[in-house]
C-alpha positions in Angstrom: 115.3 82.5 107.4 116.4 79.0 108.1 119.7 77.9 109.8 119.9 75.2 107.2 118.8 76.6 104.2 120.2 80.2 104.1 119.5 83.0 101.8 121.2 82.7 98.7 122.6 86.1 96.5 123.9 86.2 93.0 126.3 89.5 92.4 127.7 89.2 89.1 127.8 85.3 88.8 129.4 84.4 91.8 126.9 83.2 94.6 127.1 84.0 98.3 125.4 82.4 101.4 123.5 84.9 103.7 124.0 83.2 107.3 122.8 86.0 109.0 122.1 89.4 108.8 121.3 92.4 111.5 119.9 95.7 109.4 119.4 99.0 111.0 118.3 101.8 109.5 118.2 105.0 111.6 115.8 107.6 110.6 118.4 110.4 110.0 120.1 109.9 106.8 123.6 111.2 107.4 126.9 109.2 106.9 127.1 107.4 110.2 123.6 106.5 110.7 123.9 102.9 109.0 125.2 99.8 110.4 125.1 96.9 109.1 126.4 93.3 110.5 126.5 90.2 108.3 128.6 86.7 107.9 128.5 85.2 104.7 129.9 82.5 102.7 130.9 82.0 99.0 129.1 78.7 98.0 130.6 78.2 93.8 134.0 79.5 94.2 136.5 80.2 96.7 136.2 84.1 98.0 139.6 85.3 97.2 138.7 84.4 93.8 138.6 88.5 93.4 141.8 90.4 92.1 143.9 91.1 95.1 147.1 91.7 95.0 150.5 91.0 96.9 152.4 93.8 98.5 155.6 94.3 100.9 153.6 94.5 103.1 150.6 92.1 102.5 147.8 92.0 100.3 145.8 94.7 98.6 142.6 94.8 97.1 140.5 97.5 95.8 136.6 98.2 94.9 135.0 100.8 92.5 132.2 102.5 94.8 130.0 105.1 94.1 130.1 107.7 96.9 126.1 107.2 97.1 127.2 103.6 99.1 130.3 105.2 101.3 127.8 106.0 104.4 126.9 102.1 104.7 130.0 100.6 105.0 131.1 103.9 107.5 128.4 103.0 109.3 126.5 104.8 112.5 130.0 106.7 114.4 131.8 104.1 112.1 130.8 101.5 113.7 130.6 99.3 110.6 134.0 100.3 109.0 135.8 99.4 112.9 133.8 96.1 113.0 134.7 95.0 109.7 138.4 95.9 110.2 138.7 93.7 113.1 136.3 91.1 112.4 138.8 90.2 108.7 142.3 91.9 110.1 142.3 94.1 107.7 141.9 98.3 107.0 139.6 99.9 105.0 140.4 103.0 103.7 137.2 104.9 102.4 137.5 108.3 100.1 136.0 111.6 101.8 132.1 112.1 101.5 131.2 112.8 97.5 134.5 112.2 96.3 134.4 109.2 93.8 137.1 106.3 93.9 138.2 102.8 95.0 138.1 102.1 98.5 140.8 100.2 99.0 141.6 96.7 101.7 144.7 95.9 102.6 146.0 93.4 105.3 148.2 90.6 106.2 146.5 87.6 105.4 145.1 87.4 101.7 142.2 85.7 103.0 141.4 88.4 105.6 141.4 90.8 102.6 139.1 88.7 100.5 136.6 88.9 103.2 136.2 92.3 103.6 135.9 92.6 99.8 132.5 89.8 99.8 131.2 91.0 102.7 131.1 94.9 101.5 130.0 93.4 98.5 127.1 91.6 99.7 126.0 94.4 102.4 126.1 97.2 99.2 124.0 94.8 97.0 121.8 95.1 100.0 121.6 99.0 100.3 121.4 99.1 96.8 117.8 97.6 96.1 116.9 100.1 97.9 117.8 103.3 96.8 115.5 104.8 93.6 115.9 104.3 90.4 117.7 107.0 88.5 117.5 106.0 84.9 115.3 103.5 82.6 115.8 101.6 79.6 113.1 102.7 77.2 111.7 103.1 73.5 110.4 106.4 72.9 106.7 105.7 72.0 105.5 110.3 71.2 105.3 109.9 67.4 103.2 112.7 66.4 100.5 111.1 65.3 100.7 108.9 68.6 100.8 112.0 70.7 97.8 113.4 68.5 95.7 110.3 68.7 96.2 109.7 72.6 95.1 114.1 73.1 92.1 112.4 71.0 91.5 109.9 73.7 92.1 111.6 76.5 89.7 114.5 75.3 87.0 111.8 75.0 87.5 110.3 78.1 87.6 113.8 79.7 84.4 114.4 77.8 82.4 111.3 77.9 83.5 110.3 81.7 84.7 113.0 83.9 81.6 112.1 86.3 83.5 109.0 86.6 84.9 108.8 90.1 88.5 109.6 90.2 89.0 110.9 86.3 90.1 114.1 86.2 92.8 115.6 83.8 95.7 115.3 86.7 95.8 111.4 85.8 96.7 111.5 82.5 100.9 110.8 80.8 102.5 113.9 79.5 101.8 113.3 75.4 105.8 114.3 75.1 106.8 111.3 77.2 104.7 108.3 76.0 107.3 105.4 76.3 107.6 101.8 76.6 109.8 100.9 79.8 112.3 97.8 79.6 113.4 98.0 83.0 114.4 100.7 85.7 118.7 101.0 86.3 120.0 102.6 89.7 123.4 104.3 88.2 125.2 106.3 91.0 128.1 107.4 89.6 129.5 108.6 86.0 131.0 105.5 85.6 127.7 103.5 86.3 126.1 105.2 83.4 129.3 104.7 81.3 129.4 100.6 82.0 125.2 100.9 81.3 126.3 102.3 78.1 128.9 99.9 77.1 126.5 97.1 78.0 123.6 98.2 75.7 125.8 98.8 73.0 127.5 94.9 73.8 123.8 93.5 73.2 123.3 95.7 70.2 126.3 93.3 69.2 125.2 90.2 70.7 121.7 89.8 69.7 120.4 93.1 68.7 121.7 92.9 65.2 120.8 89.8 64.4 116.9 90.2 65.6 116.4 93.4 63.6 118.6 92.6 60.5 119.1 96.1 60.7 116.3 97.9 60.2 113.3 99.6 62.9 110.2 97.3 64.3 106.7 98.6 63.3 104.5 98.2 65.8 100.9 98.9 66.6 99.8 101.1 70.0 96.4 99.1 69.9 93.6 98.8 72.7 93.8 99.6 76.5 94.2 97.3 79.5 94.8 98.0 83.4 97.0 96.7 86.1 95.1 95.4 88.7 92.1 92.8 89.0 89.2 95.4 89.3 88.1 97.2 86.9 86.3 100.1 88.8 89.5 100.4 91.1 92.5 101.1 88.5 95.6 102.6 89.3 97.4 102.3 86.0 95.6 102.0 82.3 98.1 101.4 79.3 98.4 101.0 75.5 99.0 97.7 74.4 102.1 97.9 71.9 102.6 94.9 69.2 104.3 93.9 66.6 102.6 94.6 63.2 104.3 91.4 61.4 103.0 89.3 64.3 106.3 88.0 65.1 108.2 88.0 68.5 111.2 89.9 67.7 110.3 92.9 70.1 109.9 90.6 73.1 113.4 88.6 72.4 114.9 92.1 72.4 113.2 93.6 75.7 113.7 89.9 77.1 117.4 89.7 76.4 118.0 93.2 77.5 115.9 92.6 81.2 118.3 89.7 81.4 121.6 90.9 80.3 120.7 94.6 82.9 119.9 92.3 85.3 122.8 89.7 85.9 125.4 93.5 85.8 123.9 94.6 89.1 122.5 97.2 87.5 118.8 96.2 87.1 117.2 94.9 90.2 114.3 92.1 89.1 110.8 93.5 88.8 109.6 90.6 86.3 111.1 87.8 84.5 109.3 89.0 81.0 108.7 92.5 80.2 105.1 93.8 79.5 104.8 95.4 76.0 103.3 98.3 77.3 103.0 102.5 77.2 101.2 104.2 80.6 98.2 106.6 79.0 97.0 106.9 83.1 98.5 106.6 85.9 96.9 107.7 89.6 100.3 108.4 90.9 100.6 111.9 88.2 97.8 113.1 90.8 100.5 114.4 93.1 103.5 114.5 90.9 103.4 114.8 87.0 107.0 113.7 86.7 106.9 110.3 89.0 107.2 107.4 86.7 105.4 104.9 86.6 107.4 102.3 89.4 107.8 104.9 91.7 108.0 103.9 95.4 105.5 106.6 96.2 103.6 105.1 99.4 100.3 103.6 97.6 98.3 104.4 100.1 98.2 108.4 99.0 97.1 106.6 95.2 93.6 107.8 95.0 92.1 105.0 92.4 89.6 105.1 89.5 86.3 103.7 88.3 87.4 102.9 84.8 85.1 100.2 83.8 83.3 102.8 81.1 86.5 103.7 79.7 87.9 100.6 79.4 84.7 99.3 77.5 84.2 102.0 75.4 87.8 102.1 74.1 89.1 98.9 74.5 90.0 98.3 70.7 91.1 102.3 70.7 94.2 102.8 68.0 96.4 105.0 69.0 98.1 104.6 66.0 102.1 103.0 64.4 105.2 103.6 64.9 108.7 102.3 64.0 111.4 101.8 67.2 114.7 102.2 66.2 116.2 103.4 69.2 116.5 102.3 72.8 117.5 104.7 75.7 119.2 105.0 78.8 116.2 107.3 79.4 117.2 109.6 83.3 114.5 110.4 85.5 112.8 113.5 86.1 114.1 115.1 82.8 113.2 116.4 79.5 115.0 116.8 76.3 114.2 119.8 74.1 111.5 117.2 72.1 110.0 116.7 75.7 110.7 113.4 75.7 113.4 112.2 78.5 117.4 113.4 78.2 119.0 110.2 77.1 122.0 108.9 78.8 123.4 107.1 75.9 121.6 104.4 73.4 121.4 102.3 70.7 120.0 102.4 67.0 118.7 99.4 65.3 119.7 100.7 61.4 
């Protein structure tokens, strides 16, 4: 990083300048193995912009936390928590280990106070990138005659080219769970999930409505493509899903949804367009049926196959139509009793 041009961050439309930053991650993951050190400066606005609050005895502010994110601002022995405390004059007072609520800042100097708050701020949008995604905002794509047509395929291809390397049955999405994914969420909390759910139900409002006039989106699930640039070394092979009418509707929705996930914190940015698309394969299911597809599973275990014969053979393969009405705040490593994945909250289109 540059001395002169510093790393810029955006957490929920107010931007900060990274000046420097010392990570250190220590291998055991207990509460006071973090410590983090930063200084960083709000560039569009002042920084006690934020709610604070006077007091008899100075100022107050106070931040809604998941407990997830309490060991990073404790820090390794607390080393963290001290150095912030002196470094803004202030004290931070942090709820016990798993117990959800505002930590609070208070301190003489308002400015002291509103310090503390960025710089928590910034350091959690930091540790928050990195923890796994716990929910996804999806379209259910296991019609029954999607599920039956895509058994079809996959008998074929078990059939026709099981003597191709790497394509064996292990590979191969759960018929009950064929989906389309809008974007992965990282909620840590009750409340997390609660604001996603107000927030999809805001654009259902905002846009939605006025895309689907109220009624579902037929599309196709229509030919098979791959993810990487050669053929004969495929991690990932997925349906193509469009819309029957031609039209772009289902892209301004997916679109506006990435977008809208993505400037609440709650969607990091994998893309800046979503890919209309529904994993039939996936290399990663070799070890773990249940891993979606953007797990952080090391890809060096990912043993690859040859699919040039399949993907020849059924390029134009229809897997069939199907009319999306609903999204969902799909949660990971579930199942609801259809099969499909327990839905934290969602949206209808009619």
């Amino acid at each position: 990083m540059e001395v002169l041009r510093p790393t810029l961050i955006n957490i929920h439309g107010r931007i900060y300048r990274k000046n420097h930053v010392k990570e250190q991650v220590y291998s055991n993951e207990e509460e006071d193995d973090f410590t983090y050190s930063e200084v960083v400066d709000c560039m569009d606005e002042p920084c006690d912009s934020v709610l604070i609050e006077q007091t008899e005895q100075g100022y107050r502010c106070t931040m809604d936390v998941p407990s997830a994110l309490y060991k990073y601002i404790i820090g390794k022995k607390a080393e963290t928590k001290r150095r912030l405390e002196t470094e803004t004059r202030t004290s931070i007072n942090i709820p016990k280990h798993g117990v959800e609520g505002p930590i609070v800042i208070t301190g003489q100097q308002r400015a002291g106070v509103a310090s503390a708050q960025t710089r928590i701020e910034v350091m959690l949008d930091s540790f928050r990138r990195k923890q796994p995604f716990t929910h996804f905002l999806s379209f259910a794509i296991n019609h029954r005659t999607i599920q039956e047509q895509f058994v079809k395929f996959k008998e074929e291809v078990l059939e026709g080219h099981s003597q191709d390397r790497g394509i064996d049955d292990s590979i191969f999405q759960n018929p009950a769970k064929l989906h389309l994914t809008i974007g992965t969420l990282i909620l840590l909390n009750d409340q997390e999930v609660t604001k996603a759910c107000e927030l999809l139900r805001k654009c259902k409002e905002d846009f939605i409505d006025k895309l689907t006039d109220g009624k579902p989106l037929a599309v196709w699930v229509k030919g098979i493509e791959y993810m990487n640039d050669d053929p004969s070394m495929v991690d990932v092979l997925y349906g193509k899903i469009e819309m029957k009418n031609g039209t772009d509707k289902l892209q301004l929705i997916v679109d506006g949804l990435l977008e809208r996930f993505m400037a609440s914190g709650l969607m990091g940015k994998e893309w800046d367009r979503v890919k209309l698309h529904a994993t039939m394969m996936n290399t990663l299911f070799r070890r773990d049926p249940t891993v979606e597809e953007r797990s952080k599973q090391n890809v060096r275990e990912r043993e690859s196959f040859d699919g040039r014969n399949v993907l020849k053979k059924f390029e134009d393969y229809l897997f069939g139509e199907v009319e999306l009405n609903t999204v969902h705040i799909s949660q990971r490593f579930s199942a609801d009793s259809s099969g499909f994945y327990s839905s934290s909250g969602s949206i209808n289109f009619s």
